[in-house]
DRENDO-1510 file (C-alpha; in Angstrom, 1 decimal, always signed):
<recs>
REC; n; res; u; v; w
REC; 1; UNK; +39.6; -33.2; +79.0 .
REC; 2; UNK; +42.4; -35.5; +80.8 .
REC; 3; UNK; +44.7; -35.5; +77.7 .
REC; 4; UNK; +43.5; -31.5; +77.0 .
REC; 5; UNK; +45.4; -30.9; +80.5 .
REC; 6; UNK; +48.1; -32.7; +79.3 .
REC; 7; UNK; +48.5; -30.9; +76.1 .
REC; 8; UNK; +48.2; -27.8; +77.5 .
REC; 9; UNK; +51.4; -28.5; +80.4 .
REC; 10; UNK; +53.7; -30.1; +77.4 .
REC; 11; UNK; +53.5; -27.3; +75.5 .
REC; 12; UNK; +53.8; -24.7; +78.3 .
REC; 13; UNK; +56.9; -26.7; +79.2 .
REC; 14; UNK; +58.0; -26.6; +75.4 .
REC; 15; UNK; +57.5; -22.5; +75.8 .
REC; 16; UNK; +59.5; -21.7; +78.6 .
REC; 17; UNK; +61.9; -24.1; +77.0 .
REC; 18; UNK; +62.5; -22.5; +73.9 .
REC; 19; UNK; +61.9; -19.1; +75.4 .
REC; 20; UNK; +65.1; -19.9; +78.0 .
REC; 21; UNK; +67.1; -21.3; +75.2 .
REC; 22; UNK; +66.4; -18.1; +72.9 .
REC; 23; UNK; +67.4; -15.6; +75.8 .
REC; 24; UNK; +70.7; -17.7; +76.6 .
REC; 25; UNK; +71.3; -17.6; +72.7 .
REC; 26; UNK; +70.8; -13.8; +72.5 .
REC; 27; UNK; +72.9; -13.2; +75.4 .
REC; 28; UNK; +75.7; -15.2; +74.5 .
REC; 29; UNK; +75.4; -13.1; +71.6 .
REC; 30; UNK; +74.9; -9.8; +72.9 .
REC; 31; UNK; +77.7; -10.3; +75.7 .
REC; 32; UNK; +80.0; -11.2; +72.5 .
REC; 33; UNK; +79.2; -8.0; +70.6 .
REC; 34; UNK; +79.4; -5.6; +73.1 .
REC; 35; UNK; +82.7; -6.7; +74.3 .
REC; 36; UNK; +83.9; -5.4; +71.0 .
REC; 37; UNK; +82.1; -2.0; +71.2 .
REC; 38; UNK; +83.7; +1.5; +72.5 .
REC; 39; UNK; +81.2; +3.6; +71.2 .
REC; 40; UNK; +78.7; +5.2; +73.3 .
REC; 41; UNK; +76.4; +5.6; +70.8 .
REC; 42; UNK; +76.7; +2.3; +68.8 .
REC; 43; UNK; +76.6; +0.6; +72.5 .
REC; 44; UNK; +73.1; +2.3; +72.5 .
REC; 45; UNK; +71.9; +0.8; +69.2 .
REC; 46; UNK; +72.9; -2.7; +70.5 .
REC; 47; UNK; +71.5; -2.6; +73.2 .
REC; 48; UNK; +67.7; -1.3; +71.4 .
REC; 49; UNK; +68.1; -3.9; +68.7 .
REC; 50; UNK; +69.1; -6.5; +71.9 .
REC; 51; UNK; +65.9; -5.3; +73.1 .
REC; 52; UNK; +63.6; -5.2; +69.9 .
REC; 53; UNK; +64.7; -9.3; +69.0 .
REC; 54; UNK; +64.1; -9.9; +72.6 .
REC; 55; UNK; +60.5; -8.6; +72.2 .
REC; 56; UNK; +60.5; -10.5; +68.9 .
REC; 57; UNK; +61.3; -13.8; +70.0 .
REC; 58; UNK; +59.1; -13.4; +72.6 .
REC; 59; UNK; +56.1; -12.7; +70.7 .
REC; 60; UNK; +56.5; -15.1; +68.0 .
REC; 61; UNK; +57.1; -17.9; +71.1 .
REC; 62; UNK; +53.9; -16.9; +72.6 .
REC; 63; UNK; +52.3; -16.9; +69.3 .
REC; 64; UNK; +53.0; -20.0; +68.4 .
REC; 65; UNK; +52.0; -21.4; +71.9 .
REC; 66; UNK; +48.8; -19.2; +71.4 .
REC; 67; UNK; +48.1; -21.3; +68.1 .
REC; 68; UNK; +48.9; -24.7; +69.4 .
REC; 69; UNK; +46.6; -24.5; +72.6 .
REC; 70; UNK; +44.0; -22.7; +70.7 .
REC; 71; UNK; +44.0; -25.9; +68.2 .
REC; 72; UNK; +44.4; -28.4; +70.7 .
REC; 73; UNK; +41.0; -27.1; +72.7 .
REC; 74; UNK; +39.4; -26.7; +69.2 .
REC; 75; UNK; +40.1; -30.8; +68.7 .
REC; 76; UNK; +39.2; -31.6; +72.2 .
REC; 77; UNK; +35.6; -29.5; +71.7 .
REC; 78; UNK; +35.0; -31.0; +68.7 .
REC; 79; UNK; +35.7; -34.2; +70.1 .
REC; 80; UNK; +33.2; -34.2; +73.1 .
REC; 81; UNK; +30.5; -32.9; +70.8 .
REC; 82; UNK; +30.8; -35.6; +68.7 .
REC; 83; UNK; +30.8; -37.9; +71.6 .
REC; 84; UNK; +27.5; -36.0; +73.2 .
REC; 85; UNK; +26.3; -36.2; +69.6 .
REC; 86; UNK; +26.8; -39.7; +69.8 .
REC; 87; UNK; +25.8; -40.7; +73.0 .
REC; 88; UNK; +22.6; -39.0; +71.8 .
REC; 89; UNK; +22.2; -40.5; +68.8 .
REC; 90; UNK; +22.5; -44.3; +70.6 .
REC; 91; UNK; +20.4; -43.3; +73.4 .
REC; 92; UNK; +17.4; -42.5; +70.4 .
REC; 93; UNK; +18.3; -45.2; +68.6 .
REC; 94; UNK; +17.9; -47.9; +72.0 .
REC; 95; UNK; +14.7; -45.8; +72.9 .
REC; 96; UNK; +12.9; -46.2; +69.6 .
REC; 97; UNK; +12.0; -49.9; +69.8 .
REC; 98; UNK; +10.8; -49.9; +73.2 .
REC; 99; UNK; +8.7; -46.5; +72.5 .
REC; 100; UNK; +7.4; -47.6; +69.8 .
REC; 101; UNK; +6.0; -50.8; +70.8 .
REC; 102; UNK; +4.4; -48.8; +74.1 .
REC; 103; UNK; +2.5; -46.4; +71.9 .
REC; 104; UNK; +1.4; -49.4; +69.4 .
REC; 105; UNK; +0.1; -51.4; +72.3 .
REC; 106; UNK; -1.3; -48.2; +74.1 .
REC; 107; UNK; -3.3; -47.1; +71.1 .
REC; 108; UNK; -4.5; -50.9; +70.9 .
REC; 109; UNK; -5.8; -51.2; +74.1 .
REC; 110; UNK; -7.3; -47.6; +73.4 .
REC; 111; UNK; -9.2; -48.5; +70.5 .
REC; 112; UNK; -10.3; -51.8; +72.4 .
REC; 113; UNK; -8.3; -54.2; +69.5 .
REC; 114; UNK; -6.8; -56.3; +72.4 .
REC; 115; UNK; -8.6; -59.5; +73.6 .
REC; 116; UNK; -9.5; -59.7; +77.5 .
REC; 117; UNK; -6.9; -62.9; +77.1 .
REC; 118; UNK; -4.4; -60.7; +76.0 .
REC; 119; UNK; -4.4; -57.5; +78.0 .
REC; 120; UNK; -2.6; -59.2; +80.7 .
REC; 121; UNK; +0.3; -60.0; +78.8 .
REC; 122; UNK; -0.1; -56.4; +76.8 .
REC; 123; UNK; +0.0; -54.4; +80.2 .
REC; 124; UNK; +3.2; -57.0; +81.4 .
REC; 125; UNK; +5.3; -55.7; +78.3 .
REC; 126; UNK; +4.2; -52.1; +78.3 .
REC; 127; UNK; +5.5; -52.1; +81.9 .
REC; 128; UNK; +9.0; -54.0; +81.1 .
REC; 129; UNK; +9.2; -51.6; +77.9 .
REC; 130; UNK; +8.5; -48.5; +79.9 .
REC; 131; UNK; +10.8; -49.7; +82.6 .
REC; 132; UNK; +14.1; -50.3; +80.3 .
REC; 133; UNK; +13.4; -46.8; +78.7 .
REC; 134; UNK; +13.4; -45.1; +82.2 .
REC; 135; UNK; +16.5; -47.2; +83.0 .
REC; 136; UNK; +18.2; -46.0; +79.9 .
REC; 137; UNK; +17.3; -42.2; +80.6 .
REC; 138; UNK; +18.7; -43.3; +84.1 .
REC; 139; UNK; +21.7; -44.4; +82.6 .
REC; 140; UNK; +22.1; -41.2; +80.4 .
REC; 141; UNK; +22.0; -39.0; +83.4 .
REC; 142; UNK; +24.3; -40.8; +85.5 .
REC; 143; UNK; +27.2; -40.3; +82.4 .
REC; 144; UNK; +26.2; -37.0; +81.5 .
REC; 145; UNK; +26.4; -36.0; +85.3 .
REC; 146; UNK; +29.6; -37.9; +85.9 .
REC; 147; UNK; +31.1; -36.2; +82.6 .
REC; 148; UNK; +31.1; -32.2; +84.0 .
REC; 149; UNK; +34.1; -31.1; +86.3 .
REC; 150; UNK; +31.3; -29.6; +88.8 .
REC; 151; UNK; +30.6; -32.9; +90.1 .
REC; 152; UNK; +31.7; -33.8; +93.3 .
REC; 153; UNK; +31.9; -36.9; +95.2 .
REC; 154; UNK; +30.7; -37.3; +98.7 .
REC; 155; UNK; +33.7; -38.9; +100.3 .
REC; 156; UNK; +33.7; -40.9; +103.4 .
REC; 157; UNK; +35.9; -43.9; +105.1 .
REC; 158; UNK; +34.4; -47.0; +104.0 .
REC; 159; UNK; +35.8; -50.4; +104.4 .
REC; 160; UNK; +36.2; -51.4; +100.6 .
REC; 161; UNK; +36.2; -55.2; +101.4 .
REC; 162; UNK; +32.9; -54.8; +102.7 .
REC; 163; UNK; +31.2; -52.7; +99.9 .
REC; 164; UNK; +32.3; -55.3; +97.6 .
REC; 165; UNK; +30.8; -58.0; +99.0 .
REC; 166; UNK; +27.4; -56.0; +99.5 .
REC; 167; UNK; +27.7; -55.5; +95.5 .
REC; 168; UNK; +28.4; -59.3; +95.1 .
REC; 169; UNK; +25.6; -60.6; +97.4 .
REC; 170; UNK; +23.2; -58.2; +95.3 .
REC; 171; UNK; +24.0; -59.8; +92.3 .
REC; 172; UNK; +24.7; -63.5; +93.3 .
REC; 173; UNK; +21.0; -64.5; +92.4 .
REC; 174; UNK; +22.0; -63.1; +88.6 .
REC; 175; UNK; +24.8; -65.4; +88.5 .
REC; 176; UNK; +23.2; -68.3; +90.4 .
REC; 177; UNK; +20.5; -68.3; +87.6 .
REC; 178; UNK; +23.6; -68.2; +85.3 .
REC; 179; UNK; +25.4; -71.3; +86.7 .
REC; 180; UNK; +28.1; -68.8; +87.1 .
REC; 181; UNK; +30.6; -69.7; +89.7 .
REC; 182; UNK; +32.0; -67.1; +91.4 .
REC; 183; UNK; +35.6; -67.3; +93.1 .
REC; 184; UNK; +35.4; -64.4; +96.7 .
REC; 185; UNK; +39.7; -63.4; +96.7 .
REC; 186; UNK; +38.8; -60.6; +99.2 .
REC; 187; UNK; +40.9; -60.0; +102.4 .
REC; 188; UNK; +39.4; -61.0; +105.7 .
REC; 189; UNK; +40.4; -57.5; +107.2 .
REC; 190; UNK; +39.1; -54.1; +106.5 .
REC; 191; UNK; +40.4; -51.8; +103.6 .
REC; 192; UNK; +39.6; -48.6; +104.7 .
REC; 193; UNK; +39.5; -45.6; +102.1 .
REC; 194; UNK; +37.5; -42.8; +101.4 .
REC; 195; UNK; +35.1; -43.3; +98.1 .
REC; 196; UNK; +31.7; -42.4; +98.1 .
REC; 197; UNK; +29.5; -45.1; +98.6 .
REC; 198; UNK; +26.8; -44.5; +96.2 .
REC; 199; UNK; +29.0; -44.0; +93.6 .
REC; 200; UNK; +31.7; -46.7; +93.7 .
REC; 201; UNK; +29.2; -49.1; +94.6 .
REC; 202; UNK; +27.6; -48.4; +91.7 .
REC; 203; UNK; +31.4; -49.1; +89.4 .
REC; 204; UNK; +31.5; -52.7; +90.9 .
REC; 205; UNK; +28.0; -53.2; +90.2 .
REC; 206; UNK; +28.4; -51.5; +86.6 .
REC; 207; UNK; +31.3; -54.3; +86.4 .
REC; 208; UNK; +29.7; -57.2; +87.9 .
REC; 209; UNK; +26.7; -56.9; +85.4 .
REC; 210; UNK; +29.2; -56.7; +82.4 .
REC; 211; UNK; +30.2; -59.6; +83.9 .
REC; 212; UNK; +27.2; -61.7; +83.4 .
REC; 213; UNK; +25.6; -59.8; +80.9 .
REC; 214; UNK; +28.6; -60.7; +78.6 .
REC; 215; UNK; +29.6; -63.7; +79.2 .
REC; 216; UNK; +28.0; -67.3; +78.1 .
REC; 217; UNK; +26.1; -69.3; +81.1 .
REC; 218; UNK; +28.5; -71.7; +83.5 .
REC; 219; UNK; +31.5; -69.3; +83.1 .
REC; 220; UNK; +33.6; -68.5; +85.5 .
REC; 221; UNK; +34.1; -65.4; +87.4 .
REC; 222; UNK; +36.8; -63.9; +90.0 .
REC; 223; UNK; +36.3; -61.3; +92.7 .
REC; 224; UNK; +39.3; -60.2; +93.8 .
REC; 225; UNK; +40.9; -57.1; +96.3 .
REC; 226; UNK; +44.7; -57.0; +96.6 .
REC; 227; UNK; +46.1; -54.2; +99.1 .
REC; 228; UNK; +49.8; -52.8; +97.0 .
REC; 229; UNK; +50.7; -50.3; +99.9 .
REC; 230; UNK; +49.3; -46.9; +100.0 .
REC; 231; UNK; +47.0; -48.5; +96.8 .
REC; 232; UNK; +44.8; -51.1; +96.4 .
REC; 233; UNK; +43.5; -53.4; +93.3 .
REC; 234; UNK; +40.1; -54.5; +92.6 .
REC; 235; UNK; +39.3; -56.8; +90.0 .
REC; 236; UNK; +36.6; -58.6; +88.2 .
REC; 237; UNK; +37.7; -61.3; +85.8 .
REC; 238; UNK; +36.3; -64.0; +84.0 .
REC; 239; UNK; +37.0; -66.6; +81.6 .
REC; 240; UNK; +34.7; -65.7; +78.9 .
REC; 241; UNK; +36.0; -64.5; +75.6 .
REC; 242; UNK; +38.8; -63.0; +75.1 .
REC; 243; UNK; +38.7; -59.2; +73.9 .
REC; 244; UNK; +40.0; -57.9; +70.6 .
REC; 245; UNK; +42.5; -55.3; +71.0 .
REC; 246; UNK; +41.1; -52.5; +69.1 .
REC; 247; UNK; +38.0; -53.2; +71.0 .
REC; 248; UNK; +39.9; -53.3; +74.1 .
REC; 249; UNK; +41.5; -49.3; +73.5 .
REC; 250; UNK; +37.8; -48.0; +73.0 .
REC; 251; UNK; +35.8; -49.9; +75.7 .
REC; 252; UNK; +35.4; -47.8; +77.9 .
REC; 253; UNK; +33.9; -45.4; +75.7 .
REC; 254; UNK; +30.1; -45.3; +75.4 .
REC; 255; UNK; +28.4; -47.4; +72.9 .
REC; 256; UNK; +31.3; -49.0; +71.9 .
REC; 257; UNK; +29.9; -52.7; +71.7 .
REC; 258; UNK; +27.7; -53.3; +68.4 .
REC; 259; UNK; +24.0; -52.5; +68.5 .
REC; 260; UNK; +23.4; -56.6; +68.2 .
REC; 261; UNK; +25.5; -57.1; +71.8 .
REC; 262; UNK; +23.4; -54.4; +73.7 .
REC; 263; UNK; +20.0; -55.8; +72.4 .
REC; 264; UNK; +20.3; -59.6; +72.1 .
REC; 265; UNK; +21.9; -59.0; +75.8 .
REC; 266; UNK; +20.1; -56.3; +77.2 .
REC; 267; UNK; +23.0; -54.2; +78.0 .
REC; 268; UNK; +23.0; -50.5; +77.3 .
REC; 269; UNK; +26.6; -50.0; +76.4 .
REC; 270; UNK; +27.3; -47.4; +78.9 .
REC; 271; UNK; +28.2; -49.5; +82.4 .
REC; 272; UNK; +31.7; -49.8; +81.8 .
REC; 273; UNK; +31.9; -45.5; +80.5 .
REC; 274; UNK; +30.2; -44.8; +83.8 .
REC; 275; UNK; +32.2; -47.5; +86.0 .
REC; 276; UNK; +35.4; -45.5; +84.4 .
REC; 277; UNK; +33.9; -42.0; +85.0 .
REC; 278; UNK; +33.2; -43.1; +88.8 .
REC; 279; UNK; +37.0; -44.2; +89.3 .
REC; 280; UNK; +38.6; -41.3; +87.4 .
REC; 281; UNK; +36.1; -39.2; +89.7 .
REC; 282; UNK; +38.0; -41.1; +92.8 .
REC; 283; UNK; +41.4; -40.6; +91.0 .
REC; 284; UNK; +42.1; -44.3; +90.1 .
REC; 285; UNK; +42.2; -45.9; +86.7 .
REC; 286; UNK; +40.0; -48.6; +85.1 .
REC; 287; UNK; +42.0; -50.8; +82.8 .
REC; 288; UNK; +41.9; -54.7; +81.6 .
REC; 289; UNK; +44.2; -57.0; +82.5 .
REC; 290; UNK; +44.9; -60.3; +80.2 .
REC; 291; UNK; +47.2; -61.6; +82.5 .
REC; 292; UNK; +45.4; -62.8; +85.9 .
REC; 293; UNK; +46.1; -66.7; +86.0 .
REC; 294; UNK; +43.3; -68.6; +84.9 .
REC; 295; UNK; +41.3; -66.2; +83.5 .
REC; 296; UNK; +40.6; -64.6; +80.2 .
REC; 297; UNK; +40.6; -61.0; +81.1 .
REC; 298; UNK; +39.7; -58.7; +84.1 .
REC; 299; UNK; +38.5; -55.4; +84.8 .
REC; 300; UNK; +40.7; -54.0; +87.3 .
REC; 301; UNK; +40.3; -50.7; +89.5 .
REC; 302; UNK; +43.4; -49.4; +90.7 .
REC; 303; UNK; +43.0; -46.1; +93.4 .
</recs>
């Protein structure tokens, strides 16, 4: 929708561009042949057939234009289908296992086939099955909800430095278990902006989880906040693996990472879309950066 917006203001400026440059043209031109006109009546005619290419030009300017924009929203509609198409298709396809194993044990324990010695362990996984399907439906809503224009954020001052280290704290058990050291860059003073707090909390954690879920025990991780003036930076980095380029122009689109990463790691493939959506939502960009010293790669908000 971002680069729709953009499409649609190039091409307006390319319209009044042309449309200026036509009516100059015709007017050096009209100015020219009427200079060399006495007759009433021929003056007349000029000045209809002035009128009539005006009207013309016009026309087939706003024509064009017409075409163009009507293409460009075309593309950008197909585009978001395919995505939602998409997003669907993935969300079926990481829902199917889990389902599937809750209505094969269900009906097991129905028809009384499961062992008194074994019910234990049967109700355990029907409970972590049925809770990573709800947190996948969870997920779907939070992206779908964060997708539409309608939603707004609730925006209050928050001190950033704070909410960061709340996010870290409620993950530092995750990368304890991990041997994961983690390096705290954050300023002793507050950062004060507005963000909403449920939201943007959620992006660091979204971020925080890629970071463990992605990355091999005993690797190292960076939490950093750097104030730039009126903006700041915050950054997660690691030094896992490095990311492959094409990867690294399509990751924060959802689903991106092969079917093997989100099941043999137990990520979902849509933290890092949502982290994005929440930033954009907060007018800031989520990007990686290769280039923080003595790290791989880092996931950086900028707002």
């Amino acid at each position: 929708m971002k680069q729709l917006k953009k499409s649609i203001i190039r091409y307006f400026i390319l319209f009044a561009f042309f449309l200026s440059l036509a009516k100059s043209l015709l007017d050096g031109g009209f100015d020219w042949i009427m200079e060399g006109i006495t007759d009433e009546t021929v003056a007349v005619s000029a000045i209809l057939v002035y009128l009539l290419i005006s009207i013309l030009c016009f026309l087939l300017l706003s024509i064009w234009y017409t075409w163009i924009i009507n293409k460009k929203i075309l593309a950008e509609t197909n585009r978001q289908l395919n995505e939602r198409n998409m997003l669907y298709a993935n969300i079926v396809h990481d829902l199917k296992t889990p389902m599937t194993l809750i209505l094969g044990f269900s009906q097991a324990l129905k028809e009384g086939r499961i062992t008194d010695a074994d019910k234990e362990d049967i109700v355990e996984t029907i409970y972590n099955k049925t809770k990573k399907a709800n947190e996948l439906l969870d997920l779907l809503f939070q992206y779908t909800k964060l997708s539409t224009d309608e939603y707004q954020m609730h925006l209050e001052k928050m001190d950033i430095c704070r909410l960061v280290r709340e996010s870290v704290a409620m993950n530092y058990e995750v990368f304890d278990e991990k041997q994961m050291k983690i390096e705290i860059d954050i300023p002793d003073y507050p950062i004060i902006r507005e963000v909403d707090h449920l939201e943007f909390s959620r992006a660091i954690n979204n971020l925080l989880v890629n970071a463990y879920q992605h990355n091999k025990n005993g690797c190292r991780i960076l939490v950093r906040i750097i104030e730039t003036g009126p903006k700041i930076k915050i950054a997660v980095a690691d030094g896992g693996e490095a990311i492959d380029q094409e990867l690294a122009t399509r990751i924060f689109e959802p689903f991106i990472c092969a079917d093997e990463s989100r099941n043999s790691k137990d990520g979902s493939g849509l933290g890092l879309a949502i982290a994005e959506k929440i930033v954009e939502k907060h007018h800031g960009k989520l990007f990686i950066d290769d280039g923080i010293s003595g790290f791989t790669k880092g996931f950086v908000i900028e707002f």
